[in-house]
DRENMARSE-804712 format. One record per atom (N, C-alpha, C, O, CB): x, z, y. Coordinates in steps of 0.2 Angstrom, whole numbers, plus 5000, padded with zeros to 4 digits. Glycine has a CB too. Example, Ala and Ser with C-alpha at 12.3 -4.5 7.8 and 13.67 -1.06 7.14 Angstrom:
BEGIN
506650394972 506250394978 506650394984 507150424983 505750454978 506450354989 506850364995 506450395000 506750405006 507050294997 
This chain:
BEGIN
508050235044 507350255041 507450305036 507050315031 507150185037 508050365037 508050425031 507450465031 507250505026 508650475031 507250455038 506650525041 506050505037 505550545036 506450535051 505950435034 505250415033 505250415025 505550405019 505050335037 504650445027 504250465019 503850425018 503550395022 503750525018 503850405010 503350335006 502950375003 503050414999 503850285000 502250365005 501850364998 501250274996 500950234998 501250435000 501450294988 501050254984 500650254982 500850284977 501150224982 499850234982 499150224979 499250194973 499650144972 498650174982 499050234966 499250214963 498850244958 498950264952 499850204963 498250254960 497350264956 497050214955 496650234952 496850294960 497050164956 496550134956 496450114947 496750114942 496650084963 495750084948 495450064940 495750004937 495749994931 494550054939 495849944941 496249874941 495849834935 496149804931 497149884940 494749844936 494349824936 494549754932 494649754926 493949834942 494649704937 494949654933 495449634931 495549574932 494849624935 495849654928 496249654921 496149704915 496549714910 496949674923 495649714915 495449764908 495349694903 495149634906 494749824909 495349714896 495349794895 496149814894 496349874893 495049814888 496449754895 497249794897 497149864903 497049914900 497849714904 497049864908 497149944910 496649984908 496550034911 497049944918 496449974903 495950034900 496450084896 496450144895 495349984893 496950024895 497750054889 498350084894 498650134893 498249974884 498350044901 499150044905 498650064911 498050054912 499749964906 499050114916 498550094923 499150024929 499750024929 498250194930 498650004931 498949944933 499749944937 500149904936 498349924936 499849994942 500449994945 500850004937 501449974938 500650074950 500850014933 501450024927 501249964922 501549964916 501350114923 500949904923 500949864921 501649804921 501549794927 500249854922 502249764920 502649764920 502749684923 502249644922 502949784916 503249674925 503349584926 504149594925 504549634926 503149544936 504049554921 504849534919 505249584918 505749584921 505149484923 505049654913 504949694909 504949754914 504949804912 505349694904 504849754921 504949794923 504149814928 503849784933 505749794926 504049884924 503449904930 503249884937 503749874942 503649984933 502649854939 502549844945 502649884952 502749864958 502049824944 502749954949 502750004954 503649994955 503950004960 502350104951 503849984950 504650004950 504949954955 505449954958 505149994943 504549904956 505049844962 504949874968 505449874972 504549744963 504349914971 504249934977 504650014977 504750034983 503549924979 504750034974 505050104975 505950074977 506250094982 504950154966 506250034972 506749994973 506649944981 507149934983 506649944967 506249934984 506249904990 506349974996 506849985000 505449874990 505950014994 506150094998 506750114996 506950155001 505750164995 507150094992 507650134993 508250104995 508850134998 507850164989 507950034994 508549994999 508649985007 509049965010 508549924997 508150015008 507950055017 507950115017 507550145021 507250045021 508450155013 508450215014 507950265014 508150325017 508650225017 507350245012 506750295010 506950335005 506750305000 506250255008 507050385004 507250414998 506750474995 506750504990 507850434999 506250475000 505750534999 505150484998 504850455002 505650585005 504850474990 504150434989 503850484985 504050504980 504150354986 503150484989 502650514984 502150464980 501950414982 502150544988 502050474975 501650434970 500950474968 500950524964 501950424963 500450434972 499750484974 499350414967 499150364968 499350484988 499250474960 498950444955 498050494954 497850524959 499450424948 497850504949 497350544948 497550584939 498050564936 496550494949 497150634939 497250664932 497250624927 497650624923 496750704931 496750584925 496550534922 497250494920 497350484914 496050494925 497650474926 498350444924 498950474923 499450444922 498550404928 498950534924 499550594924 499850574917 500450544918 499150694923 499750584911 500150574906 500350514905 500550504899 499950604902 500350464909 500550404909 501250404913 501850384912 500050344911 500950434919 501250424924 501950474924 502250474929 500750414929 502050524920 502350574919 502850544914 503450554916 501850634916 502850514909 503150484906 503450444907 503950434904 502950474904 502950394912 503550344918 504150384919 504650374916 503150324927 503850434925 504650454926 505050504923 505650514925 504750464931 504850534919 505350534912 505850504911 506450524912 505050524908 505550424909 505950364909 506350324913 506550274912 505650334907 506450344918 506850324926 507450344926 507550404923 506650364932 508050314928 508750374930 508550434933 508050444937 509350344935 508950484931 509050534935 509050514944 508750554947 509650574932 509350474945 509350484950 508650434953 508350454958 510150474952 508550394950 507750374953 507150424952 506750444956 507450294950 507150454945 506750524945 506850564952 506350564955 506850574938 507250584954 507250644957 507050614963 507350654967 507750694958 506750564965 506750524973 505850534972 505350514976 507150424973 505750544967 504850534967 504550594966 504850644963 504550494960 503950604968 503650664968 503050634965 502950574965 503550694974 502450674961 501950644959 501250704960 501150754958 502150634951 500950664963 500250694964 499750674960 499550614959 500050694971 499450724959 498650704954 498250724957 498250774959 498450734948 497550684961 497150694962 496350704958 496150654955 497250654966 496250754959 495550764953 495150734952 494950724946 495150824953 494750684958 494150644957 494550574962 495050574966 493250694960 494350534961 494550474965 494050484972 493450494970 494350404960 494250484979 493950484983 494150424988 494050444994 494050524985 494550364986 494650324991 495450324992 495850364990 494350334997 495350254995 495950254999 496350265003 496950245004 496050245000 495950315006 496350375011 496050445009 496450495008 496150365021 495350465007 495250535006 495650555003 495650615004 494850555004 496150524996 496450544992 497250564995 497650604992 496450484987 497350535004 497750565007 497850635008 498350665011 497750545012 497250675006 497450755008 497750785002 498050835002 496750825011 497750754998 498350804991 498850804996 499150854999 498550764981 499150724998 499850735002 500050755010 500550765012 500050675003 499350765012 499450785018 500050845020 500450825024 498750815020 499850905016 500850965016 501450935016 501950935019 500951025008 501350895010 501950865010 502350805015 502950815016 501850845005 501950755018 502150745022 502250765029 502550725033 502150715022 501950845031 502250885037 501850845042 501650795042 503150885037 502050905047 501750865054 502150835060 502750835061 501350915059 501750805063 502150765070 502750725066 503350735067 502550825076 502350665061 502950635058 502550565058 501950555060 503250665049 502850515054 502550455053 502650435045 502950475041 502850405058 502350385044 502350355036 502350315034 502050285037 502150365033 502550265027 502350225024 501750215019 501950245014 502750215024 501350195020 500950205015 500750115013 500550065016 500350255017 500750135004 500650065002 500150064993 499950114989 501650035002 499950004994 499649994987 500249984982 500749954983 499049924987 500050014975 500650024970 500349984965 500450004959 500850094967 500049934966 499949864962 500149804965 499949754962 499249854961 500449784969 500649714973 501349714973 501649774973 500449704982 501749674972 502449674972 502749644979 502449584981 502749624966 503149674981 503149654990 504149674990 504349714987 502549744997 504449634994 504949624997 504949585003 505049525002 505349604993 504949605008 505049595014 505549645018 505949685016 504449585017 505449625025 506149685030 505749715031 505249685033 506749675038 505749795029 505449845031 505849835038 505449835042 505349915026 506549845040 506549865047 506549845053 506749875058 506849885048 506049775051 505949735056 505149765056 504849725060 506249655054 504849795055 504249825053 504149865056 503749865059 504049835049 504749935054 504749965059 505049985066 504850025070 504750005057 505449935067 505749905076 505049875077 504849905082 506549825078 504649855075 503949825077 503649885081 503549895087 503549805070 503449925074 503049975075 503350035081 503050075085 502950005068 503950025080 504350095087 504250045093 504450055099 505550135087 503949995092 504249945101 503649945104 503649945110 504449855103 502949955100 502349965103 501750005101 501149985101 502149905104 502150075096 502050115097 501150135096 500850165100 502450135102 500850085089 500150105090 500350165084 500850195083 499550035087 499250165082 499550225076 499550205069 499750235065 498950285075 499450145069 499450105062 499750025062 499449985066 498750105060 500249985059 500449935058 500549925051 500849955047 501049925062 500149865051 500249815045 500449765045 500349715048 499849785043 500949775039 501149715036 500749625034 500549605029 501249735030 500749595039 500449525035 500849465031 501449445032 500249485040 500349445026 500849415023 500449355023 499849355025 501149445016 500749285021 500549205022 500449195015 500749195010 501249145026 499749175015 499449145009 499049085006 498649055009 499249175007 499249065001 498748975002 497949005001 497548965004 498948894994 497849064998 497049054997 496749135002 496449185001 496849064988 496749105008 496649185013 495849195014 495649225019 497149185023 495549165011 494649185010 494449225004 493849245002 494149105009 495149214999 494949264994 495149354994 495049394990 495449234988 495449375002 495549435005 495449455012 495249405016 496149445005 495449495014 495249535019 495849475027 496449475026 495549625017 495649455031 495949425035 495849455042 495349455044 495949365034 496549465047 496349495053 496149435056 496249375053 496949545058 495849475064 495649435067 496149475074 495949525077 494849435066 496749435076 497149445081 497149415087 496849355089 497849445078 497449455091 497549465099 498349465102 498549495106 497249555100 498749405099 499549415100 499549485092 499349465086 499949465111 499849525093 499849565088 499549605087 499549635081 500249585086 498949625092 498349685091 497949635087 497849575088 497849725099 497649695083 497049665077 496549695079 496449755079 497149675070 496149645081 495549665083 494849695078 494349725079 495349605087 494949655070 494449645068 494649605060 494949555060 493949605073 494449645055 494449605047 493949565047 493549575050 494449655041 493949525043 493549465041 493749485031 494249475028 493849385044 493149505030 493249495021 492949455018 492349465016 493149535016 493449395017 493549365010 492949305016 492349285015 493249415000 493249305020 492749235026 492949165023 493449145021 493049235036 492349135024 492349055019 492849015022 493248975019 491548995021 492849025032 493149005035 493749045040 493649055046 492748975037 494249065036 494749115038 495149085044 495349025045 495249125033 495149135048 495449105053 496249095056 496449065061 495249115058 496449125050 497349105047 497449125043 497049165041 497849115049 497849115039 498049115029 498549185031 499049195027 498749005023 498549215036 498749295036 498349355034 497749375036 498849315044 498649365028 498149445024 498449525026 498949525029 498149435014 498349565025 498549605024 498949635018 498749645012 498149625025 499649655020 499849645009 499949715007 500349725003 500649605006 499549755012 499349825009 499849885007 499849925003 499049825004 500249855014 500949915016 500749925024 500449885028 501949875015 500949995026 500750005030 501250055034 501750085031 500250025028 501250055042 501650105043 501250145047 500850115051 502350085047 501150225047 500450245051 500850325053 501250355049 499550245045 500650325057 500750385063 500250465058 499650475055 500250335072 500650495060 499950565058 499450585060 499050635059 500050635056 499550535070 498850555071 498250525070 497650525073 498750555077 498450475062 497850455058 497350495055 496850465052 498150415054 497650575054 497250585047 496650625056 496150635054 497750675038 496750625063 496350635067 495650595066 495150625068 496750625072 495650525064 495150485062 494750515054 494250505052 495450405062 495150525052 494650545045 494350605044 494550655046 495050555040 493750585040 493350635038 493350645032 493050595029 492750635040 493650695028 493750725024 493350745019 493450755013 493950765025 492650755023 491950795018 491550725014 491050735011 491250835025 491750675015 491550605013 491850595006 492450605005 491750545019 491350585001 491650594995 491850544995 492050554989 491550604990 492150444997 492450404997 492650415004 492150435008 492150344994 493250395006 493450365013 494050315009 494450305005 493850435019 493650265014 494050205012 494550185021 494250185026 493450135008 495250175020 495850145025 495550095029 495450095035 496450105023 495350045024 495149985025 494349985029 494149955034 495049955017 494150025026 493350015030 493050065034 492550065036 492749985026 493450135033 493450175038 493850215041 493650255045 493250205037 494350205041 495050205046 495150155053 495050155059 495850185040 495250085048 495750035053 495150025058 495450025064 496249955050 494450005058 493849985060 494150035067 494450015071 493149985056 494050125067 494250165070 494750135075 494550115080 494550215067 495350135072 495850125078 495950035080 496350015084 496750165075 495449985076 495549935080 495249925086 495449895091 495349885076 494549975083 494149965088 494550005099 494549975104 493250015084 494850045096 495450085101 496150045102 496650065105 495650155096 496149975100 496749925102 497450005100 497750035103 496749885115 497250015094 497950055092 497950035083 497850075078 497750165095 498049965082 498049935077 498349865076 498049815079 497449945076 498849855073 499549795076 499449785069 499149825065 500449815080 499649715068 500149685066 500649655064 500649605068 500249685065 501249645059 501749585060 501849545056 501849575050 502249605062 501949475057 501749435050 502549435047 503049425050 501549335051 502449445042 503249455038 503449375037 503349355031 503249505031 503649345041 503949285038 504449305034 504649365033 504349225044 504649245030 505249245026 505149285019 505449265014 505949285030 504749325019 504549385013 504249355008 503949295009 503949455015 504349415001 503949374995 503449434995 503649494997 504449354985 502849404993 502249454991 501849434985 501849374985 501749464997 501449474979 501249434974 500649494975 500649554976 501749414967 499949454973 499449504970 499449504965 499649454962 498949514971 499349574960 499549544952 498849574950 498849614945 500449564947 498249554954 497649614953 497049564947 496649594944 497149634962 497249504948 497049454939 497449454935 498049454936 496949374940 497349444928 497549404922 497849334926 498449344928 496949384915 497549294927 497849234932 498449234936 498849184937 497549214937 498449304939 498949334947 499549344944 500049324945 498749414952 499449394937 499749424934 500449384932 501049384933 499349444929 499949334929 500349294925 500749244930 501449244929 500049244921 500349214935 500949184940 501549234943 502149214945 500549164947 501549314943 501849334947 502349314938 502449264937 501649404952 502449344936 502849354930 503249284928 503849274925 502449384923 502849244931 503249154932 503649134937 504149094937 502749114933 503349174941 503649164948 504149214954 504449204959 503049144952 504049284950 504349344954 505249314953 505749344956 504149434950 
């Protein structure tokens, strides 16, 4: 996995936990003193990921500047940092990185608010054995009506269900991804929100070029409440 490039989302407003993120933005908020973004960069590099982008906005630059500042030398120089001028989503915000991660490659792309350890390379033996353009990570949860849940076919995903009363398995999405570059082929650019979630994957579900695999064995935490937060910092 040396050839694969990481980028992390790590705009977002993290709405519910203010007015704490009014002060921190949420990926740099800490569990058990250490940044939430720093567990997953630490996950990349124990799979030899060593090229990660960190796709934040202007608005977070001098936080996020100072983050790595404060990194070893040798974890600083593994990161790259993009500012994006206005917030456009969850994928529009993909063309600042689009140069950077080059063509006819693949990627990881992930949310920089969840704390995730699982086998990335059982993820991507996944993704090389049946070769869609996008595979998601699932992860097992006791409350799966409070997220987005597939609606699977063996491992083709046919169809999200958000936040459904009646879920039809405690499998969520835990908002890591491994995706092909003939993904940014589905995106429209001129849209001032493009969102992964609800205009990407719908694209290639609806095209059976949309898998994924349940990460048994893996720890995943959302830490997107005061509630989450705190359990993760109890329990990570």
């Amino acid at each position: 996995m040396k050839n694969l490039k990481a980028i992390i989302l790590a705009g977002g407003l993290g709405t519910r936990l203010r007015p704490i993120t009014y002060e921190i933005p949420k990926p740099l908020l800490t569990v058990k003193k250490k940044p939430i973004i720093n567990y997953l960069i630490e996950l990349f590099l124990r799979y030899d990921i060593s090229e990660i982008g960190v796709l934040t906005n202007n608005e977070n630059k001098d936080d996020f500047v100072f983050w790595q500042k404060n990194l070893s030398d040798n974890l600083a120089s593994k990161i790259q940092l993009f500012f994006s001028e206005k917030r456009r989503g969850t994928f529009g915000e993909l063309e600042y990185v689009k140069d950077w991660l080059g063509d006819n490659t693949r990627f990881i792309l992930s949310n920089g608010d969840e704390l995730k350890d699982f086998d990335l390379k059982n993820l991507f033996d996944f993704h090389n054995e049946h070769r869609p353009i996008g595979t998601i990570a699932l992860v097992h949860v006791p409350n799966p009506h409070e997220y987005g849940v597939p609606i699977l076919e063996n491992h083709i995903i046919k169809e999200f269900l958000e936040k459904p009363q009646n879920p039809p398995s405690n499998f969520i999405s835990s908002g890591l991804y491994i995706l092909e570059s003939e993904i940014f082929n589905y995106a429209d650019f001129s849209k001032e929100i493009l969102m992964i979630e609800k205009d990407i994957f719908p694209k290639l579900a609806n095209e059976g070029k949309l898998i994924g695999l349940k990460m048994e064995g893996g720890k995943w935490c959302d830490c997107g409440t005061l509630e989450r937060w705190e359990r993760a910092i109890k329990d990570w």
